[in-house]
DSSP file (Angstrom, degrees, kcal/mol; ACC not computed):
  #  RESIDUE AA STRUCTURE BP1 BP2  ACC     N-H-->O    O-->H-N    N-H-->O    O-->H-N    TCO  KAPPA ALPHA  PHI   PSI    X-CA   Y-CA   Z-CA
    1    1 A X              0   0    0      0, 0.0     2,-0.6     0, 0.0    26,-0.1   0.000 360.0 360.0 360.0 107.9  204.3  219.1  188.6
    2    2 A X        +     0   0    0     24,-0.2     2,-0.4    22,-0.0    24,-0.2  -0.266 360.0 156.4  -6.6  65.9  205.8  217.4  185.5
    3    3 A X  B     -A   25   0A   0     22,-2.0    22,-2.1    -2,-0.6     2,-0.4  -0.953  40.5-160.9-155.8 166.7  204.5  218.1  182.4
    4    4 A X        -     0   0    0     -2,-0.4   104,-0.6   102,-0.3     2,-0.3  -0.849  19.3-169.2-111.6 128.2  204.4  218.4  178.7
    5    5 A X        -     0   0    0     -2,-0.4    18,-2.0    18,-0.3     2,-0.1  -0.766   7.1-167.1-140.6 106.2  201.9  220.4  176.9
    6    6 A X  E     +B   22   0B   0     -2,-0.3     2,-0.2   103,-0.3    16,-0.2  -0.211  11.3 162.6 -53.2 165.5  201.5  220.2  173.4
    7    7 A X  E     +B   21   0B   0     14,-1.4    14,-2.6    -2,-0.1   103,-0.1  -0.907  37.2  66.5-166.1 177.5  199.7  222.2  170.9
    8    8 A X        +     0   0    0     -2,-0.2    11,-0.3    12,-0.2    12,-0.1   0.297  55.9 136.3 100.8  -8.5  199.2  223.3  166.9
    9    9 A X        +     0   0    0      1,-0.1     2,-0.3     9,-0.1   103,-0.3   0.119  23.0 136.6 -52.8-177.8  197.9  220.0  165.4
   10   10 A X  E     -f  112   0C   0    101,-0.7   103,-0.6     2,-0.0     2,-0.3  -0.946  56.8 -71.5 167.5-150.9  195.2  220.7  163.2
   11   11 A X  E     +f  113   0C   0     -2,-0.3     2,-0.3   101,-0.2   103,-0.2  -0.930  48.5 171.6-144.6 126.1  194.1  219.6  159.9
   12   12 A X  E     -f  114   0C   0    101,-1.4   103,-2.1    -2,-0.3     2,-0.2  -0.801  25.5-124.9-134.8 157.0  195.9  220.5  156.8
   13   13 A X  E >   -f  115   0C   0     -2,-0.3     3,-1.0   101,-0.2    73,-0.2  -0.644  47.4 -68.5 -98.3-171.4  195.8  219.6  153.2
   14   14 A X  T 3  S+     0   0    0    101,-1.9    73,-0.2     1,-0.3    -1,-0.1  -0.144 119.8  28.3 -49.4 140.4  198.7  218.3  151.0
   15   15 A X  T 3  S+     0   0    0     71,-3.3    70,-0.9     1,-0.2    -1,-0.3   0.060 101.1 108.9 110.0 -55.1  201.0  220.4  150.3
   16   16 A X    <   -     0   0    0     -3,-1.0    70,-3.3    69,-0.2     2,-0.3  -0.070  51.0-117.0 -87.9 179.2  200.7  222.6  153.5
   17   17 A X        +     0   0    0     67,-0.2    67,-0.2    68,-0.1     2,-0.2  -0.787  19.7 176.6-115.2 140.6  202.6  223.4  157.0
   18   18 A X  E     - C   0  83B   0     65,-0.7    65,-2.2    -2,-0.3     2,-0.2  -0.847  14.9-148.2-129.1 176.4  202.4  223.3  160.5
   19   19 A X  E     - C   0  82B   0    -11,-0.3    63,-0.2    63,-0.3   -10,-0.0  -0.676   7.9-169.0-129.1  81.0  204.0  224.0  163.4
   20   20 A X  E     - C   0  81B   0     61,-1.4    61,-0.6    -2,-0.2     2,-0.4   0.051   3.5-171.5 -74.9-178.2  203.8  222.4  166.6
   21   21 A X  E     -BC   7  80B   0    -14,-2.6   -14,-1.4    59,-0.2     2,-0.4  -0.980   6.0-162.1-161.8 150.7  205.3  223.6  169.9
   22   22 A X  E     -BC   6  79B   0     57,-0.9    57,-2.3    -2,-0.4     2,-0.4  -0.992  10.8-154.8-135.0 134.6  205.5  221.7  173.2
   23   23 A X  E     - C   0  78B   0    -18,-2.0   -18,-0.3    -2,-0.4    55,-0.2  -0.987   7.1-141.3-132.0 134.6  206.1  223.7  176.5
   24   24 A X        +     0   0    0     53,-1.6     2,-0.3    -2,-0.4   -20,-0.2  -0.320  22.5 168.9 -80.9 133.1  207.8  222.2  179.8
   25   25 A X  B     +A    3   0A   0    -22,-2.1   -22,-2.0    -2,-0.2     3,-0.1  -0.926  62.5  38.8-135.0 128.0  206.8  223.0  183.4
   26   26 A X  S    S+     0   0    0     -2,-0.3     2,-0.3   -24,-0.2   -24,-0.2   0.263 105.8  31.0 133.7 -32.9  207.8  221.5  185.9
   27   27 A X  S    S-     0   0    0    -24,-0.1     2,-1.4   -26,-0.1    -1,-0.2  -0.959  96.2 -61.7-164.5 157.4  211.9  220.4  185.6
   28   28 A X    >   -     0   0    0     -2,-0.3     3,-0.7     1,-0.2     4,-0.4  -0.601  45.6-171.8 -67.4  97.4  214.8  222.0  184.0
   29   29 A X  G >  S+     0   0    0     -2,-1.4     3,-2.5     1,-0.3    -1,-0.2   0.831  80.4  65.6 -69.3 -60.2  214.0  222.0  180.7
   30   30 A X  G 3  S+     0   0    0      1,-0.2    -1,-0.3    44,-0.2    -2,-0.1   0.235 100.4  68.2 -58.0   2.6  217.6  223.2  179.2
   31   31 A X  G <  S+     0   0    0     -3,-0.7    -1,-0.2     2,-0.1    -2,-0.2   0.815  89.8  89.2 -61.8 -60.3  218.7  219.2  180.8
   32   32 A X    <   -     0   0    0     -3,-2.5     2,-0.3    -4,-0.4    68,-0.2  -0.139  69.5-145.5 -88.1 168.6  216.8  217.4  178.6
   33   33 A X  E     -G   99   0D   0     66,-1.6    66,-2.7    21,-0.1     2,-0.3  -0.822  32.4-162.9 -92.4 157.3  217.0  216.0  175.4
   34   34 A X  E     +GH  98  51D   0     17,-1.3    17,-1.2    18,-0.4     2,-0.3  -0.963  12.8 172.9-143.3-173.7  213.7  216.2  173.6
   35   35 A X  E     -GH  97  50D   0     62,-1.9    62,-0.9    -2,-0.3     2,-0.2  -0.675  26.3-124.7-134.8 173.5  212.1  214.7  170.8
   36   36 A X  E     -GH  96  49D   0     13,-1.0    12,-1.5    -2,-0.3    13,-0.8  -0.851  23.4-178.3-139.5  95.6  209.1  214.4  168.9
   37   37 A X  E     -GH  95  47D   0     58,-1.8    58,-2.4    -2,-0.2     2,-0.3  -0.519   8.4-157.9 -94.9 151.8  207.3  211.1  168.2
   38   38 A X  E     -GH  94  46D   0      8,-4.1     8,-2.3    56,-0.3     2,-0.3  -0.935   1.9-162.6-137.4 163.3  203.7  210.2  165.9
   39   39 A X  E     -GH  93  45D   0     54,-0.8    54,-2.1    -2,-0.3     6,-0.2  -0.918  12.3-163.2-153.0 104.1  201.7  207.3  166.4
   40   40 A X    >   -     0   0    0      4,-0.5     3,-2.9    -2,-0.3    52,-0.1  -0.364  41.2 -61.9 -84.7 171.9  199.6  206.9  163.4
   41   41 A X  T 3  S-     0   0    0     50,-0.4     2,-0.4     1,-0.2    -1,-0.2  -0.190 116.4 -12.8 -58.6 168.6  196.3  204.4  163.4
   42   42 A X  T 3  S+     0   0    0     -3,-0.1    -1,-0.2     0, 0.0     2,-0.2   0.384 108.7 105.5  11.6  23.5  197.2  201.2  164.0
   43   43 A X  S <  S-     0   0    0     -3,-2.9     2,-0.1    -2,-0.4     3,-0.1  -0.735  78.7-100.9-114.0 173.8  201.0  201.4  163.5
   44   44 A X        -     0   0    0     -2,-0.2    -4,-0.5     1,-0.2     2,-0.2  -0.124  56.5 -91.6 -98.5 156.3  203.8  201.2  166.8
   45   45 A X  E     -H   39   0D   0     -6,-0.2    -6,-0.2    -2,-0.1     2,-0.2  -0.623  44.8-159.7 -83.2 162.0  205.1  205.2  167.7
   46   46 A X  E     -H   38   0D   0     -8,-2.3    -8,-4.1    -2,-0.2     2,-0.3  -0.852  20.4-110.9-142.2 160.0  208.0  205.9  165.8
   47   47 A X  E     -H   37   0D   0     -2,-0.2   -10,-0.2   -10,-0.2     3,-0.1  -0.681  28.5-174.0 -92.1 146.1  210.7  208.9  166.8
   48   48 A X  E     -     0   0D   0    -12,-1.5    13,-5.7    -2,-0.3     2,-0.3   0.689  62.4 -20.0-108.5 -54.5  210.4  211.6  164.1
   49   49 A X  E     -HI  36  60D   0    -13,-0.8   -13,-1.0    11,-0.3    -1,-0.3  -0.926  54.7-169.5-168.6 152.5  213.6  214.2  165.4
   50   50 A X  E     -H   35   0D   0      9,-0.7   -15,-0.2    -2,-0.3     9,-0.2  -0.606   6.3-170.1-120.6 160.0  215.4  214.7  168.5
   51   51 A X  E     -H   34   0D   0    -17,-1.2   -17,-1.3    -2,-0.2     7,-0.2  -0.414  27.0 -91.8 165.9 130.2  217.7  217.4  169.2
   52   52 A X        -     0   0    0      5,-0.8   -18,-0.4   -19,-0.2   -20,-0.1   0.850  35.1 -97.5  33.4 149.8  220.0  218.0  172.0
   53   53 A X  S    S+     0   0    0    -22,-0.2   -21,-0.2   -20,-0.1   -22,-0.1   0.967 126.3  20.0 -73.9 -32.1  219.8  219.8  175.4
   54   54 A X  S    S-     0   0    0    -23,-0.1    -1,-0.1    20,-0.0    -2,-0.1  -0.081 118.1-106.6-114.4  22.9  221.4  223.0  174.1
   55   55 A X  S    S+     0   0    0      1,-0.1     3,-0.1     2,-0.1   -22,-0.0   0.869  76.0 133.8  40.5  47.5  220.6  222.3  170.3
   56   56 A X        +     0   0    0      1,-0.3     2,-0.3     0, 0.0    -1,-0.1   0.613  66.3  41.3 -91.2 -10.3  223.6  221.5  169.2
   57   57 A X        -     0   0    0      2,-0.0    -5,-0.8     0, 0.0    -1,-0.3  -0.834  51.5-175.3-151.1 137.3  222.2  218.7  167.4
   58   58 A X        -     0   0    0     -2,-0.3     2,-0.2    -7,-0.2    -7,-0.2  -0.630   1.9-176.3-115.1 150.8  219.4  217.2  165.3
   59   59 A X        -     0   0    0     -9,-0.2    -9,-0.7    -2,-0.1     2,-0.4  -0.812   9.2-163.7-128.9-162.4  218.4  214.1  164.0
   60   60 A X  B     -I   49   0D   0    -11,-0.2   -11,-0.3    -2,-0.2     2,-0.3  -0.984  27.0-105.8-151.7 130.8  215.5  212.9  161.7
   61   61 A X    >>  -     0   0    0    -13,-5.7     3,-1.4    -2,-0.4     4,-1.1  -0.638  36.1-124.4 -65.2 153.1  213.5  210.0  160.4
   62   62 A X  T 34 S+     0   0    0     -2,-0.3     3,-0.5     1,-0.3    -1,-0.1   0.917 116.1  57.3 -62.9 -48.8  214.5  209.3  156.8
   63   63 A X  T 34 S+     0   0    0      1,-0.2    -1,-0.3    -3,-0.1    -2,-0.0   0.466 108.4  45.6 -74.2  15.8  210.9  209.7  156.2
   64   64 A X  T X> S+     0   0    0     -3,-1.4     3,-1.4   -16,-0.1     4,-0.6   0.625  81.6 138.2-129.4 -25.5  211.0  213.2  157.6
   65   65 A X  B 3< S-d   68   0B   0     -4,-1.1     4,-0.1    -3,-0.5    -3,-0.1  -0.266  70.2  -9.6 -52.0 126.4  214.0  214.8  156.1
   66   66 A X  T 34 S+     0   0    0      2,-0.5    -1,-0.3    -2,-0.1     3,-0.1   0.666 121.7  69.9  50.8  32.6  214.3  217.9  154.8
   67   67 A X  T <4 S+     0   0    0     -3,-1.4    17,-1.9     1,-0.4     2,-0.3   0.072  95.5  47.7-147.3   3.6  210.9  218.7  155.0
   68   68 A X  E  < S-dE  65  83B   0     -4,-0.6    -2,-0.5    15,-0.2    -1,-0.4  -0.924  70.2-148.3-135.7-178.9  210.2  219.0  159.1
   69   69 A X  E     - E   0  82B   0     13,-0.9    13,-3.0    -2,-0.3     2,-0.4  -0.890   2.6-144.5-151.9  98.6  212.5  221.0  161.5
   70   70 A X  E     + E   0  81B   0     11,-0.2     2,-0.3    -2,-0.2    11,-0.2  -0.703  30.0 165.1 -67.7 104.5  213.5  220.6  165.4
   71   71 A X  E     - E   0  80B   0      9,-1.3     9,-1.6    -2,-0.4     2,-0.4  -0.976  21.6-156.8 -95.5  88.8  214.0  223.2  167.2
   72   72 A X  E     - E   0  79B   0     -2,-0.3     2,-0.9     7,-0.2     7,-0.2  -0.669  15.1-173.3-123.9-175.5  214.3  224.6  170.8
   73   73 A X  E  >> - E   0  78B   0      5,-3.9     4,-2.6    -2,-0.4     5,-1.7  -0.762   8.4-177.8 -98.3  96.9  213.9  228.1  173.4
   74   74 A X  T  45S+     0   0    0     -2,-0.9   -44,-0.2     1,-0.2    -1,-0.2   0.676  90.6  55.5 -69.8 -18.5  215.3  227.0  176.9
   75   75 A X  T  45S+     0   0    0      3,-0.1    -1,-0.2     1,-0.1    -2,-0.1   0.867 114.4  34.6 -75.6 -21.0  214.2  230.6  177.7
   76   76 A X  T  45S-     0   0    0     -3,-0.2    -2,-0.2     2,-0.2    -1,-0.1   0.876 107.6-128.6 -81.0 -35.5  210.6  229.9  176.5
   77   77 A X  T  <5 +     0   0    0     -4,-2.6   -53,-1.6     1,-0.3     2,-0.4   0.889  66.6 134.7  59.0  50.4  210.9  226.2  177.9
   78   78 A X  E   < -CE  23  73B   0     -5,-1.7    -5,-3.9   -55,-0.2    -1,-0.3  -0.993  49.5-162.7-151.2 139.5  209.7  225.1  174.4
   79   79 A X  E     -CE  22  72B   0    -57,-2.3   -57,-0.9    -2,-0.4     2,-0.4  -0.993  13.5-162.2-117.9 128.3  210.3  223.0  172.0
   80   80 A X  E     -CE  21  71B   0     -9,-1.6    -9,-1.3    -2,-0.3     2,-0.8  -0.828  14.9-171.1-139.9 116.5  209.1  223.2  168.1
   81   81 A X  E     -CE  20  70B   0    -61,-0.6   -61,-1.4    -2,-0.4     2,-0.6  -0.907  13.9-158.9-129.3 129.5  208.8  221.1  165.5
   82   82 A X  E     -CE  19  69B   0    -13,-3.0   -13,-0.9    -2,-0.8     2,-0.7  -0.902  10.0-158.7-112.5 133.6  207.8  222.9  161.7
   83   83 A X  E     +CE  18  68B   0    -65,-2.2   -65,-0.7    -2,-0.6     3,-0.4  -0.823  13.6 177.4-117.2  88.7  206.4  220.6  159.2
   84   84 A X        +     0   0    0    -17,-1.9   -67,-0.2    -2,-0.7   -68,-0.1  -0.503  60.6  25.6 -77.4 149.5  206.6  221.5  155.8
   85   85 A X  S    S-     0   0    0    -70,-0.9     2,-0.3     1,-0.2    -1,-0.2   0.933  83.8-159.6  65.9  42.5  205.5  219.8  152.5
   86   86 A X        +     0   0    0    -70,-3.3   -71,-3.3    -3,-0.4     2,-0.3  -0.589  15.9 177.7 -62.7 132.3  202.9  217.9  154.7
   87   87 A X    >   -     0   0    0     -2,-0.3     3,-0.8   -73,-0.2    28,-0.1  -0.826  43.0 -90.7-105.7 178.0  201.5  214.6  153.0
   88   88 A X  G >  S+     0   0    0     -2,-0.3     3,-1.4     1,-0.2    26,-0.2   0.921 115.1  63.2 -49.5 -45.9  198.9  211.9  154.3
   89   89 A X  G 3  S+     0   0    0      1,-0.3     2,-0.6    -3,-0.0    -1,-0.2   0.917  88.6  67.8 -65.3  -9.3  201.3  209.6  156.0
   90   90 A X  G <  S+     0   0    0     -3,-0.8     2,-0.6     1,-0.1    -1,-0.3  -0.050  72.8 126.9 -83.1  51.6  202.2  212.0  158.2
   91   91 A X    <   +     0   0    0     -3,-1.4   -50,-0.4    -2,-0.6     2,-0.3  -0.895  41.4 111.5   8.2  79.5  198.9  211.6  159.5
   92   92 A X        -     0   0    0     -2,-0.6     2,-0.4   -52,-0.1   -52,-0.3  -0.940  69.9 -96.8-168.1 146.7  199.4  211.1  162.9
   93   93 A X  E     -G   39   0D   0    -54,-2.1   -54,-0.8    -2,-0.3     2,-0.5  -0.671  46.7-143.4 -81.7 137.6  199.1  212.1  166.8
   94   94 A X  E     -G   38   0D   0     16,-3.3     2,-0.6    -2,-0.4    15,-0.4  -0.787  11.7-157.6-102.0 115.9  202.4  213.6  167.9
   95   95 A X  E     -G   37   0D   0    -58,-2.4   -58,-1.8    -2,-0.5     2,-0.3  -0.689   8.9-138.8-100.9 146.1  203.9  213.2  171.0
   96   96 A X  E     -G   36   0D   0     -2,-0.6    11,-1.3   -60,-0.3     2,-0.5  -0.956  23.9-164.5 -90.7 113.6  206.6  215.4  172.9
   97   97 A X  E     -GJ  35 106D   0    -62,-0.9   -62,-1.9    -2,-0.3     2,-0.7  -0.870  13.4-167.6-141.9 110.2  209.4  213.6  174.7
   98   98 A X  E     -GJ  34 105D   0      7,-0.8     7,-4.5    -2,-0.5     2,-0.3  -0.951  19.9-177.4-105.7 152.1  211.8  214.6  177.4
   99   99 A X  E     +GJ  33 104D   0    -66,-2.7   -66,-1.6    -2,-0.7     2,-0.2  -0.947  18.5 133.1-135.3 134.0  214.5  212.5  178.1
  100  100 A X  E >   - J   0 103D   0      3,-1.7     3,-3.2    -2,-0.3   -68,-0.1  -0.926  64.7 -41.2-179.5-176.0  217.4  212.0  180.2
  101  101 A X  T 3  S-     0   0    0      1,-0.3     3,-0.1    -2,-0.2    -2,-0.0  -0.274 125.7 -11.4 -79.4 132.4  219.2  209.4  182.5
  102  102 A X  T 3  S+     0   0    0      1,-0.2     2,-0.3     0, 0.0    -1,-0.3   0.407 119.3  96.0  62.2  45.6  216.4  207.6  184.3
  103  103 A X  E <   +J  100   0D   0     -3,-3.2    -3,-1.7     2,-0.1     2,-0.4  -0.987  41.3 170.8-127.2 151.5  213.8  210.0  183.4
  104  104 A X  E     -J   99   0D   0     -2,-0.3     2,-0.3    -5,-0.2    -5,-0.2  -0.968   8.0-178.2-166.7 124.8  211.1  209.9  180.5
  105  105 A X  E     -J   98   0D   0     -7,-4.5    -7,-0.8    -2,-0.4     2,-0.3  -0.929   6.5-162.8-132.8-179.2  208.5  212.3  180.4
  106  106 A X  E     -J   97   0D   0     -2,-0.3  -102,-0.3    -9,-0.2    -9,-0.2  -0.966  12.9-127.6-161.8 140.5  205.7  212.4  177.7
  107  107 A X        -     0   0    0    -11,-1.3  -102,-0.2    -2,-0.3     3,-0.1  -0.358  29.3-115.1 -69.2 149.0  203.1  214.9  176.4
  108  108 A X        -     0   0    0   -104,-0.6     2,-0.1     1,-0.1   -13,-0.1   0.642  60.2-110.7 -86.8  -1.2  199.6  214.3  176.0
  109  109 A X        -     0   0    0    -15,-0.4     2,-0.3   -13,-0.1  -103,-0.3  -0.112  12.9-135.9 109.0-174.7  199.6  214.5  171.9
  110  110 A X        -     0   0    0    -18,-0.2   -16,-3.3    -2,-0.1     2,-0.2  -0.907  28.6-116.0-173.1 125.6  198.3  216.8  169.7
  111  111 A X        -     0   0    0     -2,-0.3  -101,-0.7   -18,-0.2     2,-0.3  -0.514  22.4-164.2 -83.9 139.6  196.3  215.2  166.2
  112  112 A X  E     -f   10   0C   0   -103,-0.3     2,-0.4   -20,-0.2  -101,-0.2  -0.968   7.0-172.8-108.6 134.7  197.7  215.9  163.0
  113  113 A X  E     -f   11   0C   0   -103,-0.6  -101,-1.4    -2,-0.3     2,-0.4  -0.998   2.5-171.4-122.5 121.4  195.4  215.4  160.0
  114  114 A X  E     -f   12   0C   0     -2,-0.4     2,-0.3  -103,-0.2  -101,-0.2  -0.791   7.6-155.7-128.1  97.5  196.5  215.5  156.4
  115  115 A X  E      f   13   0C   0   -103,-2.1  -101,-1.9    -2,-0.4    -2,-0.0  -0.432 360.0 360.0 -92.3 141.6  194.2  215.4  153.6
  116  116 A X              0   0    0     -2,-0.3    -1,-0.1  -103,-0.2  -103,-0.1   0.397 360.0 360.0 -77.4 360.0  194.7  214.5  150.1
């Protein structure tokens, strides 16, 4: 079975860190690219950072740079994203995304909260 399993959301104030982590079951993990997406109230998901099957490369939202961090373990089958220098917009549920051609798999989210 397919699947994505987040965890680590929480609720944090300003100011603070987290760390999420998504682990893969299911498919060859070390394949994929994967990603990290948020979907805040009312707004369209937007991609936050990606990075590579073998992590040779990241990218970022502009709004996300140099304060979160893409990571993964293709021994763990996990992937990690640390979030520094949290504010309110990042207020948002975070999805986990593997990708590759003609496949898309997706996580069930994990809430972020950030209070002012």
């Amino acid at each position: 079975q397919v699947q994505l399993v987040e965890s680590g959301g929480g609720l944090v104030h300003t100011g603070g860190s987290l760390r999420l982590a998504c682990t893969a079951s299911g498919f060859t993990f070390s394949g994929y690219t994967m990603s990290w997406y948020r979907q805040a109230s009312g707004k369209e998901r937007e991609l936050v950072a990606g990075i590579t099957s073998n992590g040779g490369s990241t990218n970022y939202a502009d709004s996300v740079k140099g304060r979160f961090t893409i990571s993964r373990d293709n021994v763990k089958n996990t992937v990690y994203l640390q979030m520094n220098s949290l504010k309110p917009d990042d207020t948002a549920v975070y999805y986990c995304n593997a990708r590759r051609v003609l496949t898309n798999v997706w996580g069930q989210g994990t809430l972020v909260t950030v209070s002012s």
